[in-house]
C-alpha positions as CSV (number, residue, x, y, z in Angstrom):
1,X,-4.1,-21.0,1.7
2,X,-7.4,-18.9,1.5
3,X,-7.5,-16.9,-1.4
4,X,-8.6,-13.7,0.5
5,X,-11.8,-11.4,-1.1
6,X,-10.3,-9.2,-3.0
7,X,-6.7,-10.8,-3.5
8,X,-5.8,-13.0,-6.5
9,X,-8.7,-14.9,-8.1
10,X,-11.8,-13.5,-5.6
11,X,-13.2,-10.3,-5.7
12,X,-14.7,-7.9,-3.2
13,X,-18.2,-8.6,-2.9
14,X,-20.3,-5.9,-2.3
15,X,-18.9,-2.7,0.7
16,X,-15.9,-2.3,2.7
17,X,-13.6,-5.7,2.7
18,X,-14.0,-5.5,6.9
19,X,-11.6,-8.2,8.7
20,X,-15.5,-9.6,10.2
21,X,-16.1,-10.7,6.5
22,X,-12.7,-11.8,6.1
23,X,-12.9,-13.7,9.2
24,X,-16.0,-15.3,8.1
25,X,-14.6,-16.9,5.3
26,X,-11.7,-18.3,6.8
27,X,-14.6,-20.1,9.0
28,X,-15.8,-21.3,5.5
29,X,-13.0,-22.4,4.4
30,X,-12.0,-24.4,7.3
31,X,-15.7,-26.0,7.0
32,X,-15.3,-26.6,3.5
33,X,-11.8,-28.6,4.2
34,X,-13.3,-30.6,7.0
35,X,-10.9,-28.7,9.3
36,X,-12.3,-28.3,12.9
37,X,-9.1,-26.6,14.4
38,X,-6.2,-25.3,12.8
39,X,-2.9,-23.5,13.0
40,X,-3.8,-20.2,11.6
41,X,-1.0,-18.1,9.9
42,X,-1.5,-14.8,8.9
43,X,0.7,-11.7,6.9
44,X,-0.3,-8.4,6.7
45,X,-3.6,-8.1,6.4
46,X,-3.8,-11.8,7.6
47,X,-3.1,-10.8,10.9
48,X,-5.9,-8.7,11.6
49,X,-8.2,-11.2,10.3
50,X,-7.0,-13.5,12.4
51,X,-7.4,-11.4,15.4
52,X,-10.9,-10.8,14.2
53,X,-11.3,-14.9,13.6
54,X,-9.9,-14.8,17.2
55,X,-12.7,-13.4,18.4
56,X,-15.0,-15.1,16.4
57,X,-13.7,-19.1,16.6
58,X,-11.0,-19.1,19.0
59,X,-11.8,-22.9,19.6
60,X,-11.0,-23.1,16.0
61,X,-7.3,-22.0,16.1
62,X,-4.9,-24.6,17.1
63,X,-2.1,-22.1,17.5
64,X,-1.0,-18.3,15.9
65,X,1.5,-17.1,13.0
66,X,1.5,-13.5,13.0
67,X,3.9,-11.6,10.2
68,X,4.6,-8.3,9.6
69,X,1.2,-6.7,11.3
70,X,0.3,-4.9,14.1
71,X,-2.8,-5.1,16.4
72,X,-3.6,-1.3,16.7
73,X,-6.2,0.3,14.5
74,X,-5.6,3.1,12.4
75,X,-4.7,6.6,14.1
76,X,-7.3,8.9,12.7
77,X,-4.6,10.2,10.3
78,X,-3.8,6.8,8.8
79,X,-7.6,5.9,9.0
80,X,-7.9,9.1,6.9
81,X,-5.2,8.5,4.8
82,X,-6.3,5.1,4.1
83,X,-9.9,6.8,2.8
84,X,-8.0,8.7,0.5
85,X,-6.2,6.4,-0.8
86,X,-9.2,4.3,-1.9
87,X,-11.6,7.5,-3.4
88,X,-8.0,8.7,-5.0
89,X,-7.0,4.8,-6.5
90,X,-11.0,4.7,-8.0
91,X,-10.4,8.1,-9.6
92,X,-6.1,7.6,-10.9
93,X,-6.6,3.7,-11.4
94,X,-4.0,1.4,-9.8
95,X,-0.9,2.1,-10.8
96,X,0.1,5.3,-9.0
97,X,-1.1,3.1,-6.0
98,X,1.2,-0.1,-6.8
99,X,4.6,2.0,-7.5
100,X,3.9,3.7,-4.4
101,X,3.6,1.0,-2.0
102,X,6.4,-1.6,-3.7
103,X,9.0,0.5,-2.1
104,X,7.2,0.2,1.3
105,X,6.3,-3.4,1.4
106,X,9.7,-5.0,0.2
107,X,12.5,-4.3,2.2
108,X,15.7,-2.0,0.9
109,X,17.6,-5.3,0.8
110,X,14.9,-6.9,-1.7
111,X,15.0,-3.7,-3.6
112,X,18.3,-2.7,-4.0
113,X,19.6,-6.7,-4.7
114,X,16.1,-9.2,-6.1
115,X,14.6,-7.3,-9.1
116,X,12.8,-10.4,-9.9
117,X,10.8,-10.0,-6.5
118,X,10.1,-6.6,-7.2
119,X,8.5,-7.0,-10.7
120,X,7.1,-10.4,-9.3
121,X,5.6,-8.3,-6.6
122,X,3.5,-5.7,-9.0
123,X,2.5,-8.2,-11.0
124,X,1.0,-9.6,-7.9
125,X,-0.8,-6.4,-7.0
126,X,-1.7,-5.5,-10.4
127,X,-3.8,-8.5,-10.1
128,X,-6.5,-6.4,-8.1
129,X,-8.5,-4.0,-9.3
130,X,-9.3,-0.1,-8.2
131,X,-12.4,-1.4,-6.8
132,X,-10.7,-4.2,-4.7
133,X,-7.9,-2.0,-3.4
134,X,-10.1,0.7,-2.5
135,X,-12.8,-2.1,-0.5
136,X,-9.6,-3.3,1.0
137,X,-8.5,0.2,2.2
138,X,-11.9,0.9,3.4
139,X,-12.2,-2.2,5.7
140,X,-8.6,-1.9,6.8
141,X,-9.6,1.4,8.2
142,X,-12.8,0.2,9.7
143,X,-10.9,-2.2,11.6
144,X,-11.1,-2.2,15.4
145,X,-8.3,-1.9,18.2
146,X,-6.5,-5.7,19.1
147,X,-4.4,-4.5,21.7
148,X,-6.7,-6.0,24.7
149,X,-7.6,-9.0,22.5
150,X,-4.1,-10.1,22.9
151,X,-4.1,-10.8,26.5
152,X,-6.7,-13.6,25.7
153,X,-5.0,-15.7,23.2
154,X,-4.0,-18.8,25.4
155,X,-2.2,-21.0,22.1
156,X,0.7,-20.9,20.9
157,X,1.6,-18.2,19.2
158,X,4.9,-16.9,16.9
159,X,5.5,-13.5,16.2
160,X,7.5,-12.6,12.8
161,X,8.5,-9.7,11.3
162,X,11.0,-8.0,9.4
163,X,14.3,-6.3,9.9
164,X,13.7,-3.8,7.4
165,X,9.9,-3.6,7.8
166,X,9.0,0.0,7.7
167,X,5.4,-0.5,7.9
168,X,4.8,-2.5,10.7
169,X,7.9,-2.3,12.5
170,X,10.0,-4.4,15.5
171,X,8.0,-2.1,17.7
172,X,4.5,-3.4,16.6
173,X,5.6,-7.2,16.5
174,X,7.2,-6.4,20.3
175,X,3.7,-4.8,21.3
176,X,2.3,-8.5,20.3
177,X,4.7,-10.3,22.1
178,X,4.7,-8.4,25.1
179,X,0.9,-8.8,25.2
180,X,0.3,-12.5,24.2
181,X,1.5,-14.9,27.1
182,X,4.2,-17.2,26.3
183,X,4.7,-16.3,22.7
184,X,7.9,-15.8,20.7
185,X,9.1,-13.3,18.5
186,X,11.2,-14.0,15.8
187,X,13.0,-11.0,13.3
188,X,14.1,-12.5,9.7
189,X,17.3,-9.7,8.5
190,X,17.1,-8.4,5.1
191,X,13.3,-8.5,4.5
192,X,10.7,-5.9,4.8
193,X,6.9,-6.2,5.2
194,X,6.6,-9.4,2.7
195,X,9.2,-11.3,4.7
196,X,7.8,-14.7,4.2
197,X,7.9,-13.5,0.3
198,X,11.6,-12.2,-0.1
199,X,13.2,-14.4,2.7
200,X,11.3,-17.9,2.3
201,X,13.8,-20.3,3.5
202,X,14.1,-18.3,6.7
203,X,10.5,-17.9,7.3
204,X,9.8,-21.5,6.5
205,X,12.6,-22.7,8.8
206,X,10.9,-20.6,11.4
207,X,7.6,-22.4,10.7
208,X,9.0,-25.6,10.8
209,X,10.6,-25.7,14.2
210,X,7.5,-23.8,15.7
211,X,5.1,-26.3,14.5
212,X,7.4,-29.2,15.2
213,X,7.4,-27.6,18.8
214,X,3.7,-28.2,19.5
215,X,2.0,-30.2,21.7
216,X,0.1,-33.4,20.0
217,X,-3.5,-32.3,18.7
């Protein structure tokens, strides 16, 4: 599992966290394990890296996970939004930031029943620091549009997301689906936009029979 620039141990580097960086170094890591192709999963933010690495090293990708993402770019409102969040999380620090997403990335289920995941969660996020969220935010928002690049992905490929995804919802994960050929869409109940996180054994028995389903390498 890369850990992504900017997310737990790495930090930003220098500018915008773009998904062309972050696609980069998924090519280094896959170098540095010896790995010519892989199965490429990716939540979140991992999916639009991987539509970027897509672009970049489709030979690379042995077959798609996509969770709880979307492949449309920002709306200018969002892209500004996202802007403001970054100059506002430099000038407030991180914690303003943090409370005001947990209750947008877990699901109502998580939040209402699995305390534990939700203080499990900040501590997660209050790993990074204003200077990684706001890079992050600022190459979310510089990210291009997918939508086409779907039509050329010719592995196979699972679609996840969440029942109670608010942020990327069943609409986004059926845009996917719709637009890559032959791929499979798969909704986990009782998780929001971490579903992997606060619904594991689903989301692993989900990954099991779709990798089990693949052709030989």
């Amino acid at each position: 599992m890369p850990d992504l620039r900017a997310h737990g141990d790495s930090d930003a580097g220098e500018g915008p966290v773009t998904m062309d960086k972050l696609a980069h170094d998924l090519a280094r890591v896959l170098d540095d394990a010896g790995a010519a192709r892989a199965v490429c999963v990716g939540v979140s933010i991992g999916g639009y890296l991987l539509w970027q690495f897509w672009r970049l090293a489709r030979v690379r990708v042995r077959a798609l996970v996509v969770c709880n993402t979307k492949a449309q770019a920002d709306s200018p409102e969002a892209r500004a939004n996202r802007l403001k969040v970054a100059d506002d999380v430099l000038q407030r620090g991180t914690e303003p930031f943090i409370e005001g997403m947990l209750a947008k990335l877990l699901g109502r289920s998580t939040c209402e029943s699995r305390l534990d995941l939700v203080d499990a969660a900040r501590r997660m996020m209050q790993k990074m620091s204003p200077h990684d969220i706001a890079q992050v935010q600022r190459g979310m928002a510089a990210r291009p549009d997918s939508v086409a690049t779907l039509k050329d992905i010719n592995v196979p490929t699972l679609v996840i997301t969440g029942e109670e995804d608010i942020l990327t919802p069943l609409a986004d994960a059926e845009l996917i689906h719709r637009n890559i050929p032959h791929s499979r869409l798969r909704v986990i109940p009782r998780a929001g936009h971490y579903s992997p996180y606060e619904q594991p054994e689903a989301a692993v028995r989900l990954l099991r029979q779709f990798l089990d389903a693949l052709p030989p390498a």
